[in-house]
DOVOLO-610795 format. One record per residue (C-alpha): x, y, z negated; residue in one letter. Coordinates in steps of 0.2 Angstrom, whole numbers, plus 5000, padded with zeros to 4 digits. Layout:
BEGIN
XYZA ...
END
This chain:
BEGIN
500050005000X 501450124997X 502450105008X 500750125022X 500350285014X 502550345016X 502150295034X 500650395035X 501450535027X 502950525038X 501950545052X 501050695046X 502650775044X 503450745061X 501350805069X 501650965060X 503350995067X 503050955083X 501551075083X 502351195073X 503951195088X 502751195102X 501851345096X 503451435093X 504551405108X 503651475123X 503651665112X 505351635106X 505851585126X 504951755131X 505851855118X 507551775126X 507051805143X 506552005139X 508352035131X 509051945144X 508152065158X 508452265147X 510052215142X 510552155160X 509752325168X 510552435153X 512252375155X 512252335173X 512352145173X 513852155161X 512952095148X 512751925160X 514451915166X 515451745162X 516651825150X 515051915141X 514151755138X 515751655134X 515951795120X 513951785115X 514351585111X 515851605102X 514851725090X 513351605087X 514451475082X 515151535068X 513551615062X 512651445069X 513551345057X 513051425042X 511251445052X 511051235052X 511351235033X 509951375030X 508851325041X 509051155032X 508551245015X 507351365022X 506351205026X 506551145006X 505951305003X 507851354996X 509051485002X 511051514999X 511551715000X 513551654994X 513851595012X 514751745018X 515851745003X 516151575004X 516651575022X 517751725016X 518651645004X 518851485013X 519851585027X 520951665014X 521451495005X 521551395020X 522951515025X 523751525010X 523751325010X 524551355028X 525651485022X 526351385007X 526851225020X 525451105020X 524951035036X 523451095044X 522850925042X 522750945024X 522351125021X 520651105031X 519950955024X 520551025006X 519651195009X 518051115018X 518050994999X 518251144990X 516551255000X 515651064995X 516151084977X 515551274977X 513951214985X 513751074971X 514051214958X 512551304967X 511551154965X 511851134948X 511151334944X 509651304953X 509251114947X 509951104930X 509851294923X 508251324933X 508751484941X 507751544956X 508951494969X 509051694976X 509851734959X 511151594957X 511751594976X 511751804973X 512851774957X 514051654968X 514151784980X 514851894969X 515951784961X 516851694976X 517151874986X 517951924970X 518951754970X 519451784987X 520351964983X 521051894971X 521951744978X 522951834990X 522851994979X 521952094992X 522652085006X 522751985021X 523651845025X 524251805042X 524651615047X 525851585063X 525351405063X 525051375083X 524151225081X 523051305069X 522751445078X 522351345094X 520751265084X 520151475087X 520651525105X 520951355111X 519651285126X 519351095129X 518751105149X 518351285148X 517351275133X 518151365118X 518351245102X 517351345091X 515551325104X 516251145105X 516451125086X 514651205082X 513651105096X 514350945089X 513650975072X 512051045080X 511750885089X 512050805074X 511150885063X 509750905073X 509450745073X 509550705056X 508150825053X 507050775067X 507350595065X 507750535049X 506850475033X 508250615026X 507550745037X 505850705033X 506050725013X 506650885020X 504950935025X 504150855013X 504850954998X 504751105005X 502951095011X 502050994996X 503350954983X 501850834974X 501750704988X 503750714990X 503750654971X 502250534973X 503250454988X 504550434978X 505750574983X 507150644970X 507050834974X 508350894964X 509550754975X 508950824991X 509250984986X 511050964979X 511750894998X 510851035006X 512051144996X 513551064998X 512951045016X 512951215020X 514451285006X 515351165019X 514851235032X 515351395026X 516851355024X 517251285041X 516451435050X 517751535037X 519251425042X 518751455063X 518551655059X 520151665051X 521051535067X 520351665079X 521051815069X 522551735063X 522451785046X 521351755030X 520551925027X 519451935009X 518352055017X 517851965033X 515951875035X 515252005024X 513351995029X 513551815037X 512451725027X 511051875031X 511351835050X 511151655048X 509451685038X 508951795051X 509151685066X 508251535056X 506651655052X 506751735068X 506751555076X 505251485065X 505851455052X 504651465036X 505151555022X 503551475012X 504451305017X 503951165027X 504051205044X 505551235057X 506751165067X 508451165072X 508051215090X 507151375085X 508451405076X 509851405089X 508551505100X 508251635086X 510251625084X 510651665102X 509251815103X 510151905088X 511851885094X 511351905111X 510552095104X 511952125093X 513152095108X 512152215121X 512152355108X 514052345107X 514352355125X 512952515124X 514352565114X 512952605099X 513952655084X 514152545072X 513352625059X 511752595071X 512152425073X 512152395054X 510252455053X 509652385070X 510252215063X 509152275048X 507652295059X 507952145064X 507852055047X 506252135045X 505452095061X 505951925058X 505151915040X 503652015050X 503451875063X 503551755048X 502151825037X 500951835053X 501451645057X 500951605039X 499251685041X 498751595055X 499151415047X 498151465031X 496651515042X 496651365051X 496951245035X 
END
């Protein structure tokens, strides 16, 4: 009998997510297809040239890999604001690693251990001490900035590591390392949400937490490797940024883990939990990086940036709000 009624449930949540996807994808294609056209008219067809595109990619992947592990807790009805911070300190100690003679081979696994470890810690705040996950991930934002100034003492520190560095800039058939590293994990991960019983507790706790428990399903479990998923994450999109740049900066990804919630919201995404996917996600991800990209070749000043990126976040909380009012009308 139970095990008919997990069936049942399972079914219910993969229905609602289909529906959910098909509803959102055809207005999140047109949204794609009317930046596409005014940016291309405003900038002359730079905006579509090869080398533009190629640069759009290489932006969503780093945002994209903090942008799987919220979409995952956006679904569980969670969030992580540290990710910027810890993709900021994980640049700076994977250099410092680098800088002090371990092999690259060493440094990366160690730092990508040690975001895992920070995500756990998150974990523990929100499952054991019963903070609202906002506040703890706000208090570990604070903390892990801090921690990066201090481990290099505020400044940056650069790496001449080639083979390191190559893992930035490098291009496997054309295709830089960074788009290849995040499509990987997209695939992957996309899959695992859409098709696994993983995935489907996923859903379930975020949209009725009573029939995940009735099933069976350890919340605080779930939540703890969505975490550490995305702490991981952070800190591989931190040890690619600071590849590219050649240095560990304490200040860089400020904002990150705003972009990365952004893109998810904007791409369906429920802030009320329950419902999204990973491939509105990557649509959602590619029209903000895509608008943030066209501005700079406007040459809009940065300041203007900052607060059209703003009006984004609140278009896309907009959207989300609506979205909910039409599935409680029709429930």
């Amino acid at each position: 009998m139970g095990s008919h009624d997990e069936i049942t449930s399972d079914k219910q949540v993969l229905g609602l997510v289909g529906r959910a996807f098909k509803a959102e994808k055809v207005g999140l294609l047109i949204a794609l297809l009317v930046m596409i056209i005014v940016f291309s008219v405003l900038t002359q067809n730079k905006f579509l040239s090869a080398s533009n595109i190629i640069d759009i990619f290489i932006a969503s992947s780093m945002v994209g890999l903090v942008t799987i592990g919220e979409t995952y807790l956006l679904i569980a009805l969670q969030v992580d604001l540290s990710a910027g911070s810890v993709a900021g300190f994980s640049g700076v100690l994977v250099t410092l690693l680098l800088s002090w003679g371990l092999s690259m081979w060493v440094s990366i696994p160690v730092v990508i251990v040690v975001g895992g470890i920070i995500g756990f810690l998150n974990s523990l705040m929100v499952n054991k001490l019963k903070l609202e996950p906002f506040i703890a991930t706000l208090a570990s934002m604070s903390v892990f900035r801090g921690l990066a100034y201090i481990i290099c003492g505020g400044k940056s520190v650069f790496v001449m590591n080639n083979t390191f560095l190559t893992m930035g800039v490098g291009r496997i058939f054309g295709i830089p390392i960074p788009v290849i590293i995040f499509l990987v994990m997209f695939l992957i991960f996309g899959i695992v949400l859409a098709r696994t019983r993983f995935g489907r507790s996923v859903y379930m706790i975020g949209g009725n937490a009573t029939a995940a428990r009735l099933a069976g399903i350890n919340a605080q479990t779930v939540k703890a490797k969505l975490y550490i998923m995305t702490a991981a994450f952070a800190a591989l999109g931190g040890i690619i940024l600071a590849a590219r740049m050649s240095s560990g900066q304490p200040d860089a990804s400020v904002g990150l883990e705003f972009d990365a919630v952004t893109a998810a919201v904007l791409g369906g995404v429920a802030f009320s939990g329950g419902i999204g996917t990973l491939g509105g996600a990557l649509i959602g991800l590619i029209i903000m990086q895509g608008f943030n990209n066209g501005l700079m070749i406007l040459n809009v000043q940065s300041f203007w940036q900052t607060v059209a990126k703003g009006l984004l976040l609140v278009a896309a909380l907009s959207f989300d709000y609506v979205r909910n009012l039409k599935r409680k009308a029709k429930t």
